[in-house]
MDAnalysis code that builds the backbone (N, CA, C; Angstrom):
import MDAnalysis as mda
import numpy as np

u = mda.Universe.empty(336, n_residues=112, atom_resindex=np.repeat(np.arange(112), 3), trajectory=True)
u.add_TopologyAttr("name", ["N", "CA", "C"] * 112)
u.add_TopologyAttr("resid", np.arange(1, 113))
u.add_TopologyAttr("resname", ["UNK", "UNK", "UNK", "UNK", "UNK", "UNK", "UNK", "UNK", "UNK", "UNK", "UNK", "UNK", "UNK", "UNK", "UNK", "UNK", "UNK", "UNK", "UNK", "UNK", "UNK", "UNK", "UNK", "UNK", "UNK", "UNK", "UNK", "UNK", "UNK", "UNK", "UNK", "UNK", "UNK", "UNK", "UNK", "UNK", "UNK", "UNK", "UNK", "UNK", "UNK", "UNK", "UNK", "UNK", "UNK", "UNK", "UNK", "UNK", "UNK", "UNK", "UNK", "UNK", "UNK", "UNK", "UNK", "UNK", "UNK", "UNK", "UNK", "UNK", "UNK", "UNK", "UNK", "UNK", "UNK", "UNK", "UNK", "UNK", "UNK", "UNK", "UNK", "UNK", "UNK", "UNK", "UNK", "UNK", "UNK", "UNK", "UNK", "UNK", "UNK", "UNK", "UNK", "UNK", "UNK", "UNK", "UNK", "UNK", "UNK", "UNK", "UNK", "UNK", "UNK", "UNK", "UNK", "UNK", "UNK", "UNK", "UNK", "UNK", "UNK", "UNK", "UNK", "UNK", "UNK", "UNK", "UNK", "UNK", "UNK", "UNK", "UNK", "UNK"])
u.atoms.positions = np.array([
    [17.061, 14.379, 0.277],
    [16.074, 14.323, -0.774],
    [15.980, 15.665, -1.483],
    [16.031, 16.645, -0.700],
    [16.067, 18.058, -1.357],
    [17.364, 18.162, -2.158],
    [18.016, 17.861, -1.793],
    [19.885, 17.935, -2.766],
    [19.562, 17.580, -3.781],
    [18.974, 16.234, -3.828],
    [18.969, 15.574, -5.002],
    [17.788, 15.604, -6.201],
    [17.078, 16.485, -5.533],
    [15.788, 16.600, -6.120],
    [14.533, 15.150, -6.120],
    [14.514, 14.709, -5.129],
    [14.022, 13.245, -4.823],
    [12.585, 13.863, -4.400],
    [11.511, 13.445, -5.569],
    [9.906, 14.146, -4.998],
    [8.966, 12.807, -4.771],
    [9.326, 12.008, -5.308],
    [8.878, 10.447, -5.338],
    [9.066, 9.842, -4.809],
    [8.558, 9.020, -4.055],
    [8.002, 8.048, -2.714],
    [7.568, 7.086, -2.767],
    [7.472, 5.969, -2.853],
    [7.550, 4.098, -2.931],
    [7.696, 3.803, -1.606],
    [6.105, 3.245, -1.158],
    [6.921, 2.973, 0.270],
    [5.714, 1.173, 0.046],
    [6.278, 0.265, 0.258],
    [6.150, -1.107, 0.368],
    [6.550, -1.548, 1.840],
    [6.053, -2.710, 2.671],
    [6.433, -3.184, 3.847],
    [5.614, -3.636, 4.303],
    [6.180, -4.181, 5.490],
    [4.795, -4.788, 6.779],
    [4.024, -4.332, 7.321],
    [3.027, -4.492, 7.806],
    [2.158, -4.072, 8.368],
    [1.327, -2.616, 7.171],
    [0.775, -2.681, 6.469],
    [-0.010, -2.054, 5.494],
    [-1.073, -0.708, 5.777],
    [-1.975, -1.271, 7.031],
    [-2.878, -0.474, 8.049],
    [-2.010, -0.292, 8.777],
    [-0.709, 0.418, 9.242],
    [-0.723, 0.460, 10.550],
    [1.109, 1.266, 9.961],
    [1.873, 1.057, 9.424],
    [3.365, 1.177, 9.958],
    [3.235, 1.540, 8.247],
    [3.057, 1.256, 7.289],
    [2.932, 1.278, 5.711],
    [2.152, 3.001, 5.492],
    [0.861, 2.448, 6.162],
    [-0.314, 3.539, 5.833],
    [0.599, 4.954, 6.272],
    [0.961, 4.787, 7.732],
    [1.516, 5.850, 8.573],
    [3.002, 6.510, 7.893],
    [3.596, 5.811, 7.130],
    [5.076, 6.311, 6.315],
    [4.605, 7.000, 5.253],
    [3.343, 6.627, 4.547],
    [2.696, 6.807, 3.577],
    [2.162, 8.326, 3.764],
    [1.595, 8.317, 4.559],
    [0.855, 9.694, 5.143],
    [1.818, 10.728, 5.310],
    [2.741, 10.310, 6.403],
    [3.582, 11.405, 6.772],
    [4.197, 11.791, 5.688],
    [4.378, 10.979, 4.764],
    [5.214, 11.609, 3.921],
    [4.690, 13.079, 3.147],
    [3.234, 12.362, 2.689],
    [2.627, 13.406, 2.015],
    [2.842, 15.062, 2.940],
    [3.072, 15.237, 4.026],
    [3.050, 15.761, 4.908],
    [4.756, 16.679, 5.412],
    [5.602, 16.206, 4.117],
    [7.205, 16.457, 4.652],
    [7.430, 17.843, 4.268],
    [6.738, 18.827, 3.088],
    [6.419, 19.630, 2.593],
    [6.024, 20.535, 3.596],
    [5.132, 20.833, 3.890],
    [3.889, 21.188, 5.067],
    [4.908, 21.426, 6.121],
    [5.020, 20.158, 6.932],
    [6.399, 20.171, 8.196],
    [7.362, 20.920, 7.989],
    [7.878, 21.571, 6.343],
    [9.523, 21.690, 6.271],
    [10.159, 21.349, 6.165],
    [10.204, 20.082, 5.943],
    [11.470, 18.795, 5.640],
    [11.995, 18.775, 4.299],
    [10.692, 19.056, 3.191],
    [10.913, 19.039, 2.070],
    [10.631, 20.260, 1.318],
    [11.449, 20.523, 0.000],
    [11.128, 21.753, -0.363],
    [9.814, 21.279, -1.152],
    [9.579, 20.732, -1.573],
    [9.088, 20.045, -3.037],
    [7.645, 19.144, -2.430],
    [6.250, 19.148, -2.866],
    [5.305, 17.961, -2.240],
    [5.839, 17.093, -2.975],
    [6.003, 15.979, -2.426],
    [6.134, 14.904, -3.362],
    [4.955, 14.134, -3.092],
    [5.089, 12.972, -4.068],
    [3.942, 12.569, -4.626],
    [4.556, 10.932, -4.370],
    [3.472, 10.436, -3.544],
    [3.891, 9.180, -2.580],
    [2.581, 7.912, -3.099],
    [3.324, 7.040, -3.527],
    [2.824, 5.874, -3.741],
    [2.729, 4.483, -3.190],
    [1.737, 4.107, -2.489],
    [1.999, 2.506, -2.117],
    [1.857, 1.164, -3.157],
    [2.926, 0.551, -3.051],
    [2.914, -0.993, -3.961],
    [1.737, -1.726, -3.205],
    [1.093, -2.125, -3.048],
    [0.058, -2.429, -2.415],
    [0.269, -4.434, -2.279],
    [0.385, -4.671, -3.153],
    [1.086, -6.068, -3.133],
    [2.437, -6.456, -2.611],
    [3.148, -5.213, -2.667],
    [4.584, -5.209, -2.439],
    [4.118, -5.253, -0.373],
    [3.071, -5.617, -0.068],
    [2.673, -4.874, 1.662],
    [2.263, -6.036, 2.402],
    [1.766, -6.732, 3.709],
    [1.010, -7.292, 4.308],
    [0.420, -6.853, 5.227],
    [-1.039, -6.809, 4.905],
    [-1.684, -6.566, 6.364],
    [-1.434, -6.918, 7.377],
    [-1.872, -5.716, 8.627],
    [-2.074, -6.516, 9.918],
    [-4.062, -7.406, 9.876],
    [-4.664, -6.715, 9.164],
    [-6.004, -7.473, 9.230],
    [-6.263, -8.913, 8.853],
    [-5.446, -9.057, 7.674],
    [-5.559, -10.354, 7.342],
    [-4.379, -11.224, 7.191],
    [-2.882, -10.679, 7.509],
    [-1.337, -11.519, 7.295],
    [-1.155, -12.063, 6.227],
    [-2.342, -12.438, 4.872],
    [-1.145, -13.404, 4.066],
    [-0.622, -12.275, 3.312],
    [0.353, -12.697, 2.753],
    [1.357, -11.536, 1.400],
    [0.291, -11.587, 0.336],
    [0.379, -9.618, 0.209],
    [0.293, -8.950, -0.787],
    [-2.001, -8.877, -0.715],
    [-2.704, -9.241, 0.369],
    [-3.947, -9.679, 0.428],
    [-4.004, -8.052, 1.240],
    [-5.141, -7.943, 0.437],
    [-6.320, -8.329, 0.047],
    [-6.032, -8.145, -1.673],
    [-4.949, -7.979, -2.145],
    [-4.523, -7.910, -3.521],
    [-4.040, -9.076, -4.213],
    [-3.351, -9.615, -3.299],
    [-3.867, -10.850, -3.966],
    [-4.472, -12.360, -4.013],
    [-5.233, -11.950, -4.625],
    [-6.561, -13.033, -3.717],
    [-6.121, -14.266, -4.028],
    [-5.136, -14.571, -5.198],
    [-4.648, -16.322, -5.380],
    [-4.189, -16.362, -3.588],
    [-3.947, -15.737, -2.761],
    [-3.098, -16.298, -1.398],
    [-4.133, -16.905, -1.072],
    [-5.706, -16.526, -1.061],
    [-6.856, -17.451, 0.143],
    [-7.115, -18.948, -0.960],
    [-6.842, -19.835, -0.539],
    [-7.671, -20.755, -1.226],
    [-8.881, -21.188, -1.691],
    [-9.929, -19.988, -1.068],
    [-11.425, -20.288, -1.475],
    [-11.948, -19.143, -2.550],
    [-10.650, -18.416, -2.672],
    [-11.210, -17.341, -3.651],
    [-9.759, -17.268, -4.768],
    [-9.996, -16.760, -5.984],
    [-8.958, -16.847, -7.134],
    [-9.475, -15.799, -7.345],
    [-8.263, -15.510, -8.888],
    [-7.548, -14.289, -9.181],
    [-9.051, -13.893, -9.950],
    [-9.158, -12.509, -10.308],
    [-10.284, -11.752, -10.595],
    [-10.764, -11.537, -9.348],
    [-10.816, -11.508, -7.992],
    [-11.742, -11.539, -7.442],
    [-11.316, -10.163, -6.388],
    [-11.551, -9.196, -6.045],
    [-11.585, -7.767, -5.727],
    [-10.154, -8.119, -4.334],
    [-10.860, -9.160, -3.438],
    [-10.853, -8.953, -1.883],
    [-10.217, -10.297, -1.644],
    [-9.411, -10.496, -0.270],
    [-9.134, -11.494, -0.151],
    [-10.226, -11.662, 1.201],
    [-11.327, -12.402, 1.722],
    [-12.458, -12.233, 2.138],
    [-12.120, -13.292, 3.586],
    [-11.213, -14.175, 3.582],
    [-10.443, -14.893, 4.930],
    [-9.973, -13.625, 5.961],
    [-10.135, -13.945, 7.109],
    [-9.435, -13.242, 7.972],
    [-10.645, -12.424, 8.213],
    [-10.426, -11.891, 9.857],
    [-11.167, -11.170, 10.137],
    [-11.679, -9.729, 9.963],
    [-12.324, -8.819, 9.106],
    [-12.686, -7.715, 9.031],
    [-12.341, -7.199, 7.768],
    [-11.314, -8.100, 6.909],
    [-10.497, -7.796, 6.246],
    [-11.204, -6.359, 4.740],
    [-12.385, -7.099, 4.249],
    [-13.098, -5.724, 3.677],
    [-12.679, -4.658, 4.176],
    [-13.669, -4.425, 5.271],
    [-14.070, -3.057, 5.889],
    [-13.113, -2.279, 6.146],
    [-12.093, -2.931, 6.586],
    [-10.571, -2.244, 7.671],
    [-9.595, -1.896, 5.991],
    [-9.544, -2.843, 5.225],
    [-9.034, -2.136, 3.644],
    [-9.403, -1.134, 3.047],
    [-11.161, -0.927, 2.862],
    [-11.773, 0.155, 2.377],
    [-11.617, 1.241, 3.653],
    [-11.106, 1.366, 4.783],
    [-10.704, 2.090, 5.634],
    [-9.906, 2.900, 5.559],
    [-8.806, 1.458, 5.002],
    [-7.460, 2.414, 4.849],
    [-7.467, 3.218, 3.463],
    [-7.839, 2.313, 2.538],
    [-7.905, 3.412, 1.289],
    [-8.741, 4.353, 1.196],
    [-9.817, 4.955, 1.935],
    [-10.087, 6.147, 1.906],
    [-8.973, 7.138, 2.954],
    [-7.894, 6.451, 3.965],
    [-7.312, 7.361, 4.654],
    [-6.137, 7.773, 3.442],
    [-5.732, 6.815, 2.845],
    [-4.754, 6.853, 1.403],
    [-5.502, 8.405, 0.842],
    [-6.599, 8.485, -0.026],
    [-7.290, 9.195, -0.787],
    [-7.467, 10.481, 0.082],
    [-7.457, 10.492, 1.367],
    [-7.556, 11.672, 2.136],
    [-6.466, 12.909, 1.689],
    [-5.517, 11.950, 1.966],
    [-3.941, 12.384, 2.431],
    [-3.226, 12.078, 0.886],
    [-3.922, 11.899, 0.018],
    [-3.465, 11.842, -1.756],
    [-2.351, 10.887, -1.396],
    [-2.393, 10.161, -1.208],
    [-1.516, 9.433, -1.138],
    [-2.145, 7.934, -2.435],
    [-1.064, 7.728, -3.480],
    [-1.361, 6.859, -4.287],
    [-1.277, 5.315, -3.995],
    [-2.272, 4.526, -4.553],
    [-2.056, 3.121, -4.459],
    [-2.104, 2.338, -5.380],
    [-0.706, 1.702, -5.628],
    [-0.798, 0.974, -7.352],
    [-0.928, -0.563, -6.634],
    [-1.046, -1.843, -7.693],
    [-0.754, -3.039, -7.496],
    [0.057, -3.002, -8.730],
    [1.422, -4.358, -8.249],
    [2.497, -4.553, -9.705],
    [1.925, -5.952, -10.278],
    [1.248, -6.717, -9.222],
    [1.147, -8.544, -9.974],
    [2.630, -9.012, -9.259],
    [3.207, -8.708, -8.389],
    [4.214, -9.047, -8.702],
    [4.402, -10.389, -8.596],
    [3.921, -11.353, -8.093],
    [3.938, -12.621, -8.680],
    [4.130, -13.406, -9.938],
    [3.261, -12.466, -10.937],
    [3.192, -12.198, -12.576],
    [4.702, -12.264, -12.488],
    [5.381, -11.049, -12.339],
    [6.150, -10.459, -12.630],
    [7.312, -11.700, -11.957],
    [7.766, -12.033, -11.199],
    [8.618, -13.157, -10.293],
    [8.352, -14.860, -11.741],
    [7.718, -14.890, -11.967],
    [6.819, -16.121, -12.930],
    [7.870, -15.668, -14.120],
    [7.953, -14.746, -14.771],
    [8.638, -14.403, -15.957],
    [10.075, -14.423, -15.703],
    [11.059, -14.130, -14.558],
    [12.319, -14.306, -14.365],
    [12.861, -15.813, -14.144],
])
């Protein structure tokens, strides 16, 4: 990453709280350690992820997955804890500057 000048970070996957959050973090962190010359600046797809709190794809982002709640609606509110343990992780995100976008990508899959 240093050769190439690589400061940017996309990290998408399973487990969101737990294996996502933690790639996410460290990264911010490769600088600091020595790994990297450069901070880079690390972003999660947030839809591109699945919780361990609640399992369906791309939730609590995207709420078309629960059937009792549709699109506009913040949270996907099925599953156990699923609020609290999200607003958890995104303040550990905001700690550690670590960014969090959503793409739609469903939107986006619909148009191809």
């Amino acid at each position: 990453m240093n050769e190439r000048g690589i400061d940017n970070i996309i990290v998408v996957g399973l487990v969101y709280d737990f294996c996502v959050k933690e790639t996410a973090i460290f990264a911010t962190e490769a600088k600091e350690a020595g790994v990297l010359k450069k901070q880079p600046k690390v972003t999660v797809i947030a839809d591109l992820t699945r919780p361990a709190f609640d399992g369906k794809p791309g939730a609590p982002y995207n709420s078309a997955a629960c059937p009792t709640v549709g699109y506009g609606s913040s949270f996907c509110e099925e599953g156990f804890g699923t609020t609290a343990l999200h607003e958890q992780v995104l303040k550990d995100f905001e700690a550690d500057n670590v960014g969090v976008r959503v793409i739609r990508m469903s939107s986006c899959l619909s148009s191809i």
